[in-house]
N, C-alpha and C positions, 0 to 999 in steps of 0.2 A: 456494576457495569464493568466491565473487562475493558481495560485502557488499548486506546488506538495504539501506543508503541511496542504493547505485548503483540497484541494481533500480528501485525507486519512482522516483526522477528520472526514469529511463529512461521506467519507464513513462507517468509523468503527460506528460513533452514528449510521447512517441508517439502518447500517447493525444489530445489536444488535437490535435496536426497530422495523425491521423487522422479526427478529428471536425468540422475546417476542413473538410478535401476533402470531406467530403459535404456542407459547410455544412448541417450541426447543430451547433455549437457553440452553446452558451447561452454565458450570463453565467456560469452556477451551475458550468460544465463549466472555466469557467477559473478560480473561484474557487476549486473541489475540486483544482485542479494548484498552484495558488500555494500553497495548504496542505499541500499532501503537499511538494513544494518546499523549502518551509519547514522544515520537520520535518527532514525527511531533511539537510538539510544541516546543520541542526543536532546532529542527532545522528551524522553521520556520524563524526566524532573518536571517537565512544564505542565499548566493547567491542562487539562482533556482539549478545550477550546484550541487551543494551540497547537496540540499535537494534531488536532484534524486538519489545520490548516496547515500544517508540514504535509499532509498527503500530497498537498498540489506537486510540492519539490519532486516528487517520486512516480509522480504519477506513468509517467512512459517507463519507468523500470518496475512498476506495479504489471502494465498492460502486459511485458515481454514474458513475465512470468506469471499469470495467467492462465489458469486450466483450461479445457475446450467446454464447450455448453454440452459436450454428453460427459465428460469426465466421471466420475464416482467421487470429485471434491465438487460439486454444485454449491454445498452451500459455503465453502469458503471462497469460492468466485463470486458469489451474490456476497458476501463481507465486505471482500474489498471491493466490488465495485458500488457497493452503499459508500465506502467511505470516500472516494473519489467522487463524488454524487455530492457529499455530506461538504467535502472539500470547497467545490465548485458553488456550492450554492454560500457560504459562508462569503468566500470572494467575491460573487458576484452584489453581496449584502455592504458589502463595504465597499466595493466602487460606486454604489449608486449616488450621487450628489442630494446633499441638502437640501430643502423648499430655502429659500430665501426670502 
């Protein structure tokens, strides 16, 4: 299984040197890679479990960077938005309280 912190690397460089060629890249486009970047490599030592739950941190500089649903990357937009999915439901497993 291909580790969540490889994924996001991959994607944010791809994503940025795909958003040069059209020259669209903002500012805001390379600040959302330096962050995902960031994370993920820091996380990447951690268990898998862990690393999914660092998606949350990133999750709106996931969103910004983001292909469109006709794009020609589909399936790397269904990845990351499995792992944002994968994120969210981990969280929502660990607030739920106890039976007492």
């Amino acid at each position: 299984m291909e580790r969540v912190a490889d994924i996001l690397i991959r994607f944010a460089k791809h994503r940025v040197k795909s958003l040069q060629s059209i020259k669209r890249c903002t500012q805001a486009h390379y600040e959302a890679a330096k962050r995902i970047i960031n994370v993920a490599e820091y996380f990447s030592s951690k268990p898998q479990q862990v690393q999914v739950r660092a998606v949350r941190q990133i999750r709106l500089e996931l969103e910004l960077l983001l292909p469109s649903e006709e794009s020609r990357f589909k399936k790397l937009r269904q990845k990351i938005l499995d792992l944002i999915h994968q994120s969210h439901i981990q969280y929502e497993s660990m607030e739920k309280p106890t039976p007492t």
